[in-house]
DRENDO-1510 file (C-alpha; in Angstrom, 1 decimal, always signed):
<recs>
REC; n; res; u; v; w
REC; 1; UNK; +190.3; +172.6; -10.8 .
REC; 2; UNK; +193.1; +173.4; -12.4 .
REC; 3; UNK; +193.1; +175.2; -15.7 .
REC; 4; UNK; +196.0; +172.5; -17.1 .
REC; 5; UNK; +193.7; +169.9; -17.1 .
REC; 6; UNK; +190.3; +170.7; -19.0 .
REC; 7; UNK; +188.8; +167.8; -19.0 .
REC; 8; UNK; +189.2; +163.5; -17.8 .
REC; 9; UNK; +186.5; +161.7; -19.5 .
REC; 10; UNK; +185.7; +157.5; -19.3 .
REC; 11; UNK; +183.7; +156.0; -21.9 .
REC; 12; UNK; +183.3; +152.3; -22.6 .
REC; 13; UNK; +181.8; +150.5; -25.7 .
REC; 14; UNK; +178.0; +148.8; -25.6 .
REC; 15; UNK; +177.6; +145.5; -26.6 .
REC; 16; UNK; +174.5; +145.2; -27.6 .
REC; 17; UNK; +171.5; +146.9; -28.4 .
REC; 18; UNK; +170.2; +146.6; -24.9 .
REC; 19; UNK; +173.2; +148.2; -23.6 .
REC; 20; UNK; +173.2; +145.5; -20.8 .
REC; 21; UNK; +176.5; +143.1; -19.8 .
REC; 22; UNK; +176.7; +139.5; -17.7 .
REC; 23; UNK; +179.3; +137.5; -15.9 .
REC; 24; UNK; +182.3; +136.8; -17.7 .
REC; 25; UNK; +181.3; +139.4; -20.6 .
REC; 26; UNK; +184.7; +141.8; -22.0 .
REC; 27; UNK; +183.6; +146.0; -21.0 .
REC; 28; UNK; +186.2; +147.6; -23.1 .
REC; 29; UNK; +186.7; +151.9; -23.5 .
REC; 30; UNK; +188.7; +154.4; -23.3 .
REC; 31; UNK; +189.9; +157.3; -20.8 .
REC; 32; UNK; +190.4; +160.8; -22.7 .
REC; 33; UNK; +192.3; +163.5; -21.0 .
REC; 34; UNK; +193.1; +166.8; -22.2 .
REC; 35; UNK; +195.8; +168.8; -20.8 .
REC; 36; UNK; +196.5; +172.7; -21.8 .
REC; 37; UNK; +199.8; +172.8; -21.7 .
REC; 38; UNK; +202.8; +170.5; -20.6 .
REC; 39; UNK; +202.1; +169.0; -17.0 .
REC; 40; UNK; +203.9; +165.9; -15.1 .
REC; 41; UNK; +201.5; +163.4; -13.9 .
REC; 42; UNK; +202.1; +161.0; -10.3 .
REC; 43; UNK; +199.8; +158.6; -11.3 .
REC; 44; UNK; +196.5; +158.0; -14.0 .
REC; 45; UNK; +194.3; +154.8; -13.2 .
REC; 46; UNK; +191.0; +152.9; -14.4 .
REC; 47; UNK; +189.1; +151.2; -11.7 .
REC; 48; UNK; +186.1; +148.4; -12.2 .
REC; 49; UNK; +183.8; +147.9; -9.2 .
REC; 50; UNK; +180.4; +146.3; -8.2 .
REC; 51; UNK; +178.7; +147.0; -4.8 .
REC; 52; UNK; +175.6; +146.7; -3.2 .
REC; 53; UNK; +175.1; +149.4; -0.5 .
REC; 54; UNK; +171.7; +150.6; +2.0 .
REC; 55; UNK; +171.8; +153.4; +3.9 .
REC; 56; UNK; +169.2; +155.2; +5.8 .
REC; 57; UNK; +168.6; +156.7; +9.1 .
REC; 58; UNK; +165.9; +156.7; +11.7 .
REC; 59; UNK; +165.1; +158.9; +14.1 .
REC; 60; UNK; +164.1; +157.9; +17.7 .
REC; 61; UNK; +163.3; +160.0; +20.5 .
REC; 62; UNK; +166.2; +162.6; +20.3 .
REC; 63; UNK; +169.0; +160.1; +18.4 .
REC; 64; UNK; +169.3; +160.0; +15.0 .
REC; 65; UNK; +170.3; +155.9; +14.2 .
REC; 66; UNK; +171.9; +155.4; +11.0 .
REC; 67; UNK; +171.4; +151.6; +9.4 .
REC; 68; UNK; +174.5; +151.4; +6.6 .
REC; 69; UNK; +175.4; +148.1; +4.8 .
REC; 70; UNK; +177.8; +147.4; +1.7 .
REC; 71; UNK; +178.8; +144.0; -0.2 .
REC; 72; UNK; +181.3; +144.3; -2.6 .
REC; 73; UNK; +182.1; +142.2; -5.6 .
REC; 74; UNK; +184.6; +142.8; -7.1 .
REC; 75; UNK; +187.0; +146.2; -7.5 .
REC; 76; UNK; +190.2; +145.9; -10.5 .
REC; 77; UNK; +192.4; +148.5; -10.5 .
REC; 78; UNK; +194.2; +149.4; -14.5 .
REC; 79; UNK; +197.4; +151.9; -14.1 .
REC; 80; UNK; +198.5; +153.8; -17.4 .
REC; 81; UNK; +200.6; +155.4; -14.9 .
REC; 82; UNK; +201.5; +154.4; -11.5 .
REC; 83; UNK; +203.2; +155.7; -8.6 .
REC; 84; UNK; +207.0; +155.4; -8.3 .
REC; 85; UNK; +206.9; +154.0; -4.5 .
REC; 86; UNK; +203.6; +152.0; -5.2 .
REC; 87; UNK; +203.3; +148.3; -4.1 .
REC; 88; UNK; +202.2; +145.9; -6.7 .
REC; 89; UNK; +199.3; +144.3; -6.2 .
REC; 90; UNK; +197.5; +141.3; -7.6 .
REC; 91; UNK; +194.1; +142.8; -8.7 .
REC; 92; UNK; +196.4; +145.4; -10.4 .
REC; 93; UNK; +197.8; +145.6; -13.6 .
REC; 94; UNK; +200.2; +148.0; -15.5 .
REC; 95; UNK; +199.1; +149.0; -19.1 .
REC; 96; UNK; +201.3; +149.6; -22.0 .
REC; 97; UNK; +201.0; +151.7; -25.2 .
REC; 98; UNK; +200.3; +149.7; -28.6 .
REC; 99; UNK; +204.3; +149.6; -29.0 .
REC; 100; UNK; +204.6; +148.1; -25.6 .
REC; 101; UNK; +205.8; +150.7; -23.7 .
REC; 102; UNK; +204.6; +152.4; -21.0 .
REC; 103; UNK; +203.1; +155.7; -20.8 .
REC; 104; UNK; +204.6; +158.8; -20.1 .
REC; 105; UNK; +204.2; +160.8; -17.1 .
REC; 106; UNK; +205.2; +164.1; -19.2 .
REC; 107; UNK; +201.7; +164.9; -20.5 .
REC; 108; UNK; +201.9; +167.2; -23.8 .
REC; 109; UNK; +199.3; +169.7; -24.5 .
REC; 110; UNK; +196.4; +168.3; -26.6 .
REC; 111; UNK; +194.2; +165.1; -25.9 .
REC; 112; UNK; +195.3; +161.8; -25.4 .
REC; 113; UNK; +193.3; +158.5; -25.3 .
REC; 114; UNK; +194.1; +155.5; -22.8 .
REC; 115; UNK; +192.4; +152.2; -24.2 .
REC; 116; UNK; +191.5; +149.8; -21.3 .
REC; 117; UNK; +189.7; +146.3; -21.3 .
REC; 118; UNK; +187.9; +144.4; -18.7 .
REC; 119; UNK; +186.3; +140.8; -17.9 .
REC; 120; UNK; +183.1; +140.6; -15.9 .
REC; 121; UNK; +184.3; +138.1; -13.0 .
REC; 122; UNK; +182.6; +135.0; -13.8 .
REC; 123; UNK; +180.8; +135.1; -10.2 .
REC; 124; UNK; +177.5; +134.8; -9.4 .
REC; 125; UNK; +176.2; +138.6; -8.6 .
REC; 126; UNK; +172.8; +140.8; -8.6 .
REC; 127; UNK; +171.6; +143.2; -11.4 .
REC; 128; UNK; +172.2; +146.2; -11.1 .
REC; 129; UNK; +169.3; +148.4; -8.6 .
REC; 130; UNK; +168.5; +151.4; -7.6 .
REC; 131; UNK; +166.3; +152.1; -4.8 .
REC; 132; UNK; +164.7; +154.2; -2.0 .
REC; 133; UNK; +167.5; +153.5; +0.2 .
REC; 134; UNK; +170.2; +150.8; -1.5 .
REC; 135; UNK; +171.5; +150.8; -4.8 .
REC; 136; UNK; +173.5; +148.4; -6.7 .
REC; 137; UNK; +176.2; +149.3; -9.3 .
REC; 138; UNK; +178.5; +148.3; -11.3 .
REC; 139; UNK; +180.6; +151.1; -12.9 .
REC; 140; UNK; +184.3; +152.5; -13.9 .
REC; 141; UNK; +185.9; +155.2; -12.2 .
REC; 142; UNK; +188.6; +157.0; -13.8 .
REC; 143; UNK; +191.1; +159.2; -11.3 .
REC; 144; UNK; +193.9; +161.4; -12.3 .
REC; 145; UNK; +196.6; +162.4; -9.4 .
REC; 146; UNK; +198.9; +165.3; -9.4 .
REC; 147; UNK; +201.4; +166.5; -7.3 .
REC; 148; UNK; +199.7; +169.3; -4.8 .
REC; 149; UNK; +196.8; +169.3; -7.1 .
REC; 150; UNK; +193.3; +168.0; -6.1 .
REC; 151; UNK; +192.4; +164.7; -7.6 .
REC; 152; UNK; +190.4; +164.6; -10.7 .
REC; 153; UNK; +187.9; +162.2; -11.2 .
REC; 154; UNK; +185.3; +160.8; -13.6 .
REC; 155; UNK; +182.8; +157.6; -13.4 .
REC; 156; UNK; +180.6; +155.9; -15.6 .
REC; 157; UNK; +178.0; +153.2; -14.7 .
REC; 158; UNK; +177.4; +150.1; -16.6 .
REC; 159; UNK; +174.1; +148.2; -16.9 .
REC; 160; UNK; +174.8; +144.6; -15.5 .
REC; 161; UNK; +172.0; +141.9; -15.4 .
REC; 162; UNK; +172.2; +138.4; -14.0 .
REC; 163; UNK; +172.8; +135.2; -16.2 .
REC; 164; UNK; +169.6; +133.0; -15.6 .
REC; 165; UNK; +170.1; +129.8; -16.3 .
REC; 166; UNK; +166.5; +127.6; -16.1 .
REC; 167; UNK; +168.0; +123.8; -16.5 .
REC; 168; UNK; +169.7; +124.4; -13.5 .
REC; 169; UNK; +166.4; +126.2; -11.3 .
REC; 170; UNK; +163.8; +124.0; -12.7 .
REC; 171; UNK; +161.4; +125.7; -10.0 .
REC; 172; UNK; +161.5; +128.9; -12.8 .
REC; 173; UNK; +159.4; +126.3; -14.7 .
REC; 174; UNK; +157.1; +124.9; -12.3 .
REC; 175; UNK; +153.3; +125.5; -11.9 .
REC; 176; UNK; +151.3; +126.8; -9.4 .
REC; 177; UNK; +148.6; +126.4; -8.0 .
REC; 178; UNK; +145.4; +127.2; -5.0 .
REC; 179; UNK; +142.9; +127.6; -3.9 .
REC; 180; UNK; +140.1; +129.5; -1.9 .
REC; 181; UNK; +136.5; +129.4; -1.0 .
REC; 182; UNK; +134.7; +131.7; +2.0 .
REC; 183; UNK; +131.5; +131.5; +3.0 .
REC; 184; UNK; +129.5; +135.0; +3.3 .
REC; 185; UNK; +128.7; +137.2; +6.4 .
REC; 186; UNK; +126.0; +140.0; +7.3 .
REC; 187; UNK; +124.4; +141.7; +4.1 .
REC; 188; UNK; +125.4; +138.8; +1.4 .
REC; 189; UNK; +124.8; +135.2; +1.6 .
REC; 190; UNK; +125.6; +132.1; +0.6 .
REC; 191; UNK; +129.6; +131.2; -0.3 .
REC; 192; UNK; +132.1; +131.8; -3.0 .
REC; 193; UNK; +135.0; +129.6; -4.4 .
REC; 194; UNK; +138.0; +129.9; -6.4 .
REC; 195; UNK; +140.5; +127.8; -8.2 .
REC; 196; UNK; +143.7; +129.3; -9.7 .
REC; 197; UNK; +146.5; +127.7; -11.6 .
REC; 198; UNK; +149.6; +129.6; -12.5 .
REC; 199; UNK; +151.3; +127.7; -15.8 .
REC; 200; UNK; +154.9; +128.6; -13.9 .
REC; 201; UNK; +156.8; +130.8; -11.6 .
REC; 202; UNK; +159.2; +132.9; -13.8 .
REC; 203; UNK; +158.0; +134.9; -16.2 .
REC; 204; UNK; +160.3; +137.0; -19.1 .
REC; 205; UNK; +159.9; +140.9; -19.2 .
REC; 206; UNK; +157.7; +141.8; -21.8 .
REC; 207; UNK; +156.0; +138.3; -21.2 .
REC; 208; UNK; +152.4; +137.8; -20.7 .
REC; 209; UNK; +151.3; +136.8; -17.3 .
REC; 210; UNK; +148.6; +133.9; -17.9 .
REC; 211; UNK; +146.1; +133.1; -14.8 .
REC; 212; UNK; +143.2; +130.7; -15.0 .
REC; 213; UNK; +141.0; +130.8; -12.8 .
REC; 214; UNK; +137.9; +128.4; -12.0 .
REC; 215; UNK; +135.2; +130.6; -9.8 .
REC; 216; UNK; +131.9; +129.5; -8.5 .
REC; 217; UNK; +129.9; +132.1; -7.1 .
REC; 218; UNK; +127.0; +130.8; -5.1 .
REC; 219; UNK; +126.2; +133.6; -3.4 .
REC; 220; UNK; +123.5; +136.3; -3.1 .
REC; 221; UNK; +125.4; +138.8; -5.4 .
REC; 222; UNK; +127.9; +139.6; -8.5 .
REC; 223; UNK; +131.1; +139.3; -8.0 .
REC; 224; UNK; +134.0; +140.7; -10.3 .
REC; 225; UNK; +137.5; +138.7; -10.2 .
REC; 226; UNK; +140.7; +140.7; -10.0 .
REC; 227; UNK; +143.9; +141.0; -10.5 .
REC; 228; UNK; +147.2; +142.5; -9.1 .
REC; 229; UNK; +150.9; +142.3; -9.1 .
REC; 230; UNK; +153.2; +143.9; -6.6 .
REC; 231; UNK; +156.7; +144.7; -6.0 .
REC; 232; UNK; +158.7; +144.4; -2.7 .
REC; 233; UNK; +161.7; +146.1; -2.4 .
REC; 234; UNK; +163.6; +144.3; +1.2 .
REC; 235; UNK; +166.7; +146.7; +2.5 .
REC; 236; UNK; +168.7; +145.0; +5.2 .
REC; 237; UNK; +171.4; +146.5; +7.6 .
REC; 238; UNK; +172.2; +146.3; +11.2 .
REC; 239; UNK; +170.0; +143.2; +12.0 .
REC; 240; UNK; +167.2; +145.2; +10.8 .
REC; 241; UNK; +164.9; +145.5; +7.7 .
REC; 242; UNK; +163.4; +148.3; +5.5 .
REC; 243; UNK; +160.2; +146.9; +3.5 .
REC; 244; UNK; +158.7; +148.9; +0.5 .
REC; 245; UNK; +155.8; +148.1; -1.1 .
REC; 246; UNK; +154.1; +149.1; -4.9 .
REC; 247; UNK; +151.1; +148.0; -6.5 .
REC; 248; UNK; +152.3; +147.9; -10.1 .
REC; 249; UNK; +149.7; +147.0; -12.7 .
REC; 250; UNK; +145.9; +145.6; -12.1 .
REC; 251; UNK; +143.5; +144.1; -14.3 .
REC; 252; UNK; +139.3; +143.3; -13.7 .
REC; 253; UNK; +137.3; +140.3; -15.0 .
REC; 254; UNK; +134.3; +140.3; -15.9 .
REC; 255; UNK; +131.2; +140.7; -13.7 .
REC; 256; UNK; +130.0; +136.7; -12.6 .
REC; 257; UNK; +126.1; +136.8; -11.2 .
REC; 258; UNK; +125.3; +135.1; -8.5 .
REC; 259; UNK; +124.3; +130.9; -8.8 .
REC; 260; UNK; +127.2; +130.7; -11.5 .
REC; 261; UNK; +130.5; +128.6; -12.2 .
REC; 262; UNK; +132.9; +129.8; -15.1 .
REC; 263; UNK; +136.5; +129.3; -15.8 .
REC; 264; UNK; +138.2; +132.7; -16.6 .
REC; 265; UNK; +141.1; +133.1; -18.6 .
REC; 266; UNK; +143.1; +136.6; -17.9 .
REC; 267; UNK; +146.7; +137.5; -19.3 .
REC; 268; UNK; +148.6; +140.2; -17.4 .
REC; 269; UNK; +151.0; +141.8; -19.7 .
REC; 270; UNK; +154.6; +142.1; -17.8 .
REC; 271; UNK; +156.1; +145.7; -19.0 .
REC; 272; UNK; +159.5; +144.6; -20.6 .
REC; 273; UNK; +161.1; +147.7; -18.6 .
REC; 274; UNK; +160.1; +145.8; -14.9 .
REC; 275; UNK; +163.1; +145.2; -13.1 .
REC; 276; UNK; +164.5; +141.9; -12.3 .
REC; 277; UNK; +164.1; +139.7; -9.6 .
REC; 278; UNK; +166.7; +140.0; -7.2 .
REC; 279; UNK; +167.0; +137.0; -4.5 .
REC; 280; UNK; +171.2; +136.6; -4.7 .
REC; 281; UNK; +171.9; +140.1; -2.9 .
REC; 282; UNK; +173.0; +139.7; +1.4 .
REC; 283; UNK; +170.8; +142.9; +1.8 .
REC; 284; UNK; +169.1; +143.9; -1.0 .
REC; 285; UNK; +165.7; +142.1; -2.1 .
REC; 286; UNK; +163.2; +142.3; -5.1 .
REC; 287; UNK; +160.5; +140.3; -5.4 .
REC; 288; UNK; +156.9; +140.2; -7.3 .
REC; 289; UNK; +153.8; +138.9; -6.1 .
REC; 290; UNK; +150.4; +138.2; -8.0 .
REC; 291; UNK; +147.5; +138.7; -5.5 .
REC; 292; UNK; +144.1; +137.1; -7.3 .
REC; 293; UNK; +140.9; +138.2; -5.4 .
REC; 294; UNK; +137.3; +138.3; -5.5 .
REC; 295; UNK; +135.8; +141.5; -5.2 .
REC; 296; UNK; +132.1; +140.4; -3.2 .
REC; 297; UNK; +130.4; +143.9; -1.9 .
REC; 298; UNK; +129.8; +144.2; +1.9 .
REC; 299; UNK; +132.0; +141.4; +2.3 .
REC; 300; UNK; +135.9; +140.8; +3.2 .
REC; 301; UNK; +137.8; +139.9; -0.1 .
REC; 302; UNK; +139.1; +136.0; -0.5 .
REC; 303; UNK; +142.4; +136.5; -2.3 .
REC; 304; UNK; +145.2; +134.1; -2.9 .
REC; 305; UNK; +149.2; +135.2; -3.9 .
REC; 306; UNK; +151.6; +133.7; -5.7 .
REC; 307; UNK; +155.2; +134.6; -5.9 .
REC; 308; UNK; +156.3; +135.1; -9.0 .
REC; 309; UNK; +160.2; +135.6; -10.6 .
REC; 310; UNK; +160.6; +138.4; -13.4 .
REC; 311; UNK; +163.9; +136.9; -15.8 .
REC; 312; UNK; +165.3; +139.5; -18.2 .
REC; 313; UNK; +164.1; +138.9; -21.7 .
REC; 314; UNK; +167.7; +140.3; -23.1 .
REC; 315; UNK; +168.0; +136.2; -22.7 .
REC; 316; UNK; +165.5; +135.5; -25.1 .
REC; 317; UNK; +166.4; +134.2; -28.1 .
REC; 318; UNK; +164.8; +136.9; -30.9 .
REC; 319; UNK; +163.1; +134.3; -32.9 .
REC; 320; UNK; +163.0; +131.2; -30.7 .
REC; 321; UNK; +160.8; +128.6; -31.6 .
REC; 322; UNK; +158.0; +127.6; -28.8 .
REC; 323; UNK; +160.0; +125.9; -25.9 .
REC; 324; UNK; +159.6; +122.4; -24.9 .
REC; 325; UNK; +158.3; +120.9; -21.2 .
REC; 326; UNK; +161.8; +120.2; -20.8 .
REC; 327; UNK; +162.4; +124.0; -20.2 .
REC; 328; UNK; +162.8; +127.6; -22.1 .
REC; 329; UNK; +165.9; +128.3; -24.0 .
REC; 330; UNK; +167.7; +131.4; -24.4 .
REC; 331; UNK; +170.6; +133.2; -25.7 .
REC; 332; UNK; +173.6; +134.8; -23.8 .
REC; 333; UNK; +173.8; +138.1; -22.9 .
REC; 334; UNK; +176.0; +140.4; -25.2 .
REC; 335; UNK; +176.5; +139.9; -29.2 .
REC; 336; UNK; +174.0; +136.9; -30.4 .
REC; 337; UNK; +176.2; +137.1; -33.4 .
REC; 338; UNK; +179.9; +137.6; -33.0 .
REC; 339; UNK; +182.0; +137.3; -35.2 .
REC; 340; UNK; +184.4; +134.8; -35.8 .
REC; 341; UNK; +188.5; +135.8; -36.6 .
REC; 342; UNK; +190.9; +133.8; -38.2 .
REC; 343; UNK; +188.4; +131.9; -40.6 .
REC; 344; UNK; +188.6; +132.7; -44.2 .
REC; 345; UNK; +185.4; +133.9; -45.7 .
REC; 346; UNK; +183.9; +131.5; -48.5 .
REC; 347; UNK; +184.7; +131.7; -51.9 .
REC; 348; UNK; +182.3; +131.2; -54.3 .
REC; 349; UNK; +182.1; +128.2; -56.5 .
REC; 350; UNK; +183.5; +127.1; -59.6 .
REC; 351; UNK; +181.9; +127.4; -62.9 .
REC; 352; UNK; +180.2; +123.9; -63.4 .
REC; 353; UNK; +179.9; +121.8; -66.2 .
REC; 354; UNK; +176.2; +121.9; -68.6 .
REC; 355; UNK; +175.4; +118.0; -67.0 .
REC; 356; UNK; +176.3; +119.0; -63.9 .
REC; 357; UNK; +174.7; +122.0; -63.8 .
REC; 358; UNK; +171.5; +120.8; -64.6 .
REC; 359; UNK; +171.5; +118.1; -62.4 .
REC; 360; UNK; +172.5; +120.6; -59.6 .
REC; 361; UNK; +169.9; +122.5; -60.5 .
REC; 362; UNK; +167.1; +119.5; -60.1 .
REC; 363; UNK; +168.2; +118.6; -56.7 .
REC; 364; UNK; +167.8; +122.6; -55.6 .
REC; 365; UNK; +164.5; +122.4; -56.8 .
REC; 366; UNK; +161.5; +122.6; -53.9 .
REC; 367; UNK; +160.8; +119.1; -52.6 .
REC; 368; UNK; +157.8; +117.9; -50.9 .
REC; 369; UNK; +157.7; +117.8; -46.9 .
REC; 370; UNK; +155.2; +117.0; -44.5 .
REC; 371; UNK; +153.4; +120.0; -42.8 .
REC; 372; UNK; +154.5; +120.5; -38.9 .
REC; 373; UNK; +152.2; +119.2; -36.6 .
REC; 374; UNK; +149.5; +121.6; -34.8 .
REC; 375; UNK; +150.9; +124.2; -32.3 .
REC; 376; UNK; +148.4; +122.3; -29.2 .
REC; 377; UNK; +150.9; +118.9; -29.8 .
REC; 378; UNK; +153.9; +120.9; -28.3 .
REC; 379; UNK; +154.1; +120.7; -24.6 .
REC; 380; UNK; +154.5; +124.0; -23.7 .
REC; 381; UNK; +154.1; +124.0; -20.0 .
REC; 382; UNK; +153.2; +121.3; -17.7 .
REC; 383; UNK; +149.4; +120.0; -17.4 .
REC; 384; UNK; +147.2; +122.2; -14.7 .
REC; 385; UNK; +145.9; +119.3; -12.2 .
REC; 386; UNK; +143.1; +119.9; -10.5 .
REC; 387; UNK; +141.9; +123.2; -12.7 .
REC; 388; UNK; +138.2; +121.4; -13.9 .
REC; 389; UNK; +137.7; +120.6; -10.2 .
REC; 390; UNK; +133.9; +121.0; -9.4 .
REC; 391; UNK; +132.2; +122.7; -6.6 .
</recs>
């Protein structure tokens, strides 16, 4: 590197707490360069891109096969300074100084700040990933070119997480439901059943995970019922696929002797840092499963999965009240409360009159009201059909 430049630096400004941004949110920063001493500059950009790319190689016999796959997004180039012979191009766009004018290519010594501003396309695209073999990302590139100098370069990546929108996948919402019975072999006799009902299929981060389950053990020993959920990670490229699989959290019931029927209630806390789902990505897949199972001793297992969707909880409203049967609500990503320009702030009211006043005062007072109605009256969640079902 040249000692003329010291340093090209991209920065952009959160948005929220969570740090995360959606579809059609505004990313807005800054690119700071410092320069030594005087120096001419060709060009001086800001690029916005989101990819999804897998790579990974395999050997067989004495060939080496690489399997490489990209989808791009999106990619929005900002000059500050562009080329004199450059072509113009749609996703490109010359930016000015404050003033209007545009920006020198004589660079003085000292620092100087380039503000830039983005929109999100408002396109349907995956959260951003990182895996074994395929990432996806989302990020701003800033790129400084000289005149017989190598290029100078600095990036930034930016946190991006689907918009979720549950009136419009009413499946999120939906129940599930199984079930399972086996009848015993060699050292334990007898059989064993089990019914399990799922209250839906998505399920926020941070959320807890409920399963009921209905279990009849009639065989000859104690059986425990357990708990798992798993993550796939799905790379695809060159017609072919990558599978990864982690158990992630599991939980144990309690013991159930042998002649017995209970119903068993177990909630599966989902951490709030669990990735997304990811089913919109052309080779990149994440996906969850539950696996419920009966552990029976000197037996095969009977086990049942669900699929299950994990939303981002960023799209929870902070203090929501408890949703209806006609779905979950949620906030947008970004600022929940922005504010709003051009409105003139409130002024406070004018002195009022003794009569008026008191009578002011009266109807301020606290009146009467009827207490809400018990939290079981609120249909949470569809019914479970099927979940008293006897054996």
């Amino acid at each position: 590197m040249s000692s003329t430049v010291k340093s090209l630096k991209v920065t952009y400004n959160p948005i929220n707490e969570k740090n995360t941004f959606t579809s059609g949110d505004i990313v807005s920063g800054e690119v700071a360069l410092e320069v030594a001493k005087d120096c001419e500059i060709n060009s001086l950009l800001i690029k916005f891109k989101g990819k999804a790319e897998v790579l990974w190689t395999e050997r067989h016999g004495q060939t080496t096969v690489v399997y490489h796959s990209k989808d791009k997004y999106f990619s929005i180039k900002h000059y500050f300074v562009r080329d004199k012979d450059h072509k113009e191009d749609d996703n490109e766009i010359l930016l000015t100084t404050v003033n209007g004018d545009t920006h020198s290519r004589v660079i003085a010594p000292g620092c100087h700040i380039y503000p830039f501003t983005f929109q999100i396309p408002l396109q349907e695209m995956p959260s951003s990933f990182t895996g074994s073999v395929g990432k996806i990302i989302y990020s701003l590139e800033a790129k400084l070119c000289r005149s017989m100098r190598i290029n100078k370069k600095d990036s930034t990546k930016i946190n991006f997480v689907s918009k979720v929108d549950l009136s419009s996948d009413p499946g999120l919402m939906m129940p599930q439901h199984e079930s399972k019975d086996k009848k015993m072999k060699f050292f334990t006799s007898g059989t064993v059943a089990m019914d399990v009902n799922l209250e839906k299929t998505g399920f926020f981060q941070g959320e807890g995970l409920k399963v009921l389950t209905s279990v009849q053990n009639n065989s000859s020993r104690e059986i425990k019922p357990k708990y798992c959920v798993y993550r796939k990670h799905s790379f695809f490229a060159n017609g072919k696929r990558r599978l990864s699989t982690k158990d992630l959290f599991k939980e144990v019931g309690e013991p159930i002797p042998p002649s017995t029927s209970v119903n068993v209630t177990q909630v599966l806390p989902i951490p709030h840092d669990l990735e997304p789902t990811i089913l919109n990505c052309s080779n990149i897949k994440v996906e969850y499963r539950l696996r419920v199972y009966l552990d029976v001793k000197y037996a095969s297992d009977p086990e049942i999965k669900f699929p299950i969707v994990i939303l981002p909880a960023s799209q929870v409203a902070a203090k929501a009240p408890p949703p209806a049967a006609s779905g979950f609500g949620f906030e947008p990503f970004g600022n929940t409360n922005p504010p709003v320009w051009g409105i003139v702030p409130p002024q406070p009211p004018a002195p009022l009159a003794p009569a008026a006043a008191a009578a002011a005062a009266a109807a301020a007072a606290p009146q009467p009201f009827d207490p809400p109605p018990p939290y079981g009256s609120y249909g949470m969640y569809p019914p479970l059909s099927g979940f008293d079902k006897k054996y």
